[in-house]
N, C-alpha and C positions, 0 to 999 in steps of 0.2 A: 504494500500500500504506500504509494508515495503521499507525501503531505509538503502543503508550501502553504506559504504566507501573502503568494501572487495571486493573481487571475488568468497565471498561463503557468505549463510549465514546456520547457526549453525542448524542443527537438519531436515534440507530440501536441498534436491537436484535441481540441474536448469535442467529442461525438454526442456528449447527451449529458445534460444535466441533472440529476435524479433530485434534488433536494438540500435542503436544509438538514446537517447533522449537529448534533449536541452530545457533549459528554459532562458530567458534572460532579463534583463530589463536597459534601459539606464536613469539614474538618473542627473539630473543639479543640482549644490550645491547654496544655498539659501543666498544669500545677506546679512539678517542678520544673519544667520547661519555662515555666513563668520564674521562679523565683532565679533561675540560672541568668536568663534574661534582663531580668532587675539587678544582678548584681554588676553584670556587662555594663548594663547602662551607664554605671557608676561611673566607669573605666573609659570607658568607649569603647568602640571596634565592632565587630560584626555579633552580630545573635545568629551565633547556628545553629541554636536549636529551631531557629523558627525557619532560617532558610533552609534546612533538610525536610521541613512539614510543607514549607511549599514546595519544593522541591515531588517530594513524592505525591501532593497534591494535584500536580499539574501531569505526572505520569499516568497518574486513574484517572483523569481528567478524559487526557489523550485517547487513553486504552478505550474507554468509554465512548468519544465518539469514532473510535474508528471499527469498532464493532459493528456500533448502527448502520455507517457507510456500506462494510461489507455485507451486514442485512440486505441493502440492499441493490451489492451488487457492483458497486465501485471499485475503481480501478485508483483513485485517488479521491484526496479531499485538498479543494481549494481555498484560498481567503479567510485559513486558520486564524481564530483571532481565541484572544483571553481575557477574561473579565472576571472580577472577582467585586464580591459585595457583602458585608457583613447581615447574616441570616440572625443575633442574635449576640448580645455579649459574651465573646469573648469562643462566636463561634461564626465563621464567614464561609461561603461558596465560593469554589473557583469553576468555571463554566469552559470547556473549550467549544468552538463552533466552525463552523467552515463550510462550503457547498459540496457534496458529493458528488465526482463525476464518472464518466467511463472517458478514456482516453486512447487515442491510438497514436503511433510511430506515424510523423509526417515521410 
């Protein structure tokens, strides 16, 4: 399954558009992940714990919509995009999205 962030991709043409895919996952942030967090803060520098939660956030994301794509039958998913939105304190969605297509070798 190829995946891009264009509206084309390079050396193949899109034959058919099938849709609108979604993949989604909503994530709670970890107690001690929070106090590890707050203690960073202090310091400065990165919170990895929170960038490995988005990190694996945005893999189930992925997986997610690229399943639905090959539901139904895609060859690729175009004009991947990410959007994330707080569901809840201290609990947010991250959404991936993109047009399912079929594609052929120009």
């Amino acid at each position: 399954m190829r995946l891009t962030n264009t509206d084309f991709i390079p050396g193949y043409e899109i034959k058919e558009a099938l849709g609108l895919v979604l993949g989604s996952t909503v994530r709670a942030r970890h107690l001690g992940r929070d106090i590890m967090a707050g203690l960073k803060n202090i310091v400065g520098g990165e919170l990895q714990e929170y960038t490995d939660l988005l990190t694996d956030a945005r893999k189930e994301a992925l997986n997610r919509m690229v399943k639905e794509a090959k539901k139904l039958g895609a060859d690729a998913v175009i004009n991947v995009r990410f959007m994330t939105t707080q569901t809840m304190g201290g609990a947010a969605e991250l959404l991936a999205y993109g047009t399912a297509v079929k594609i052929a070798k120009k």
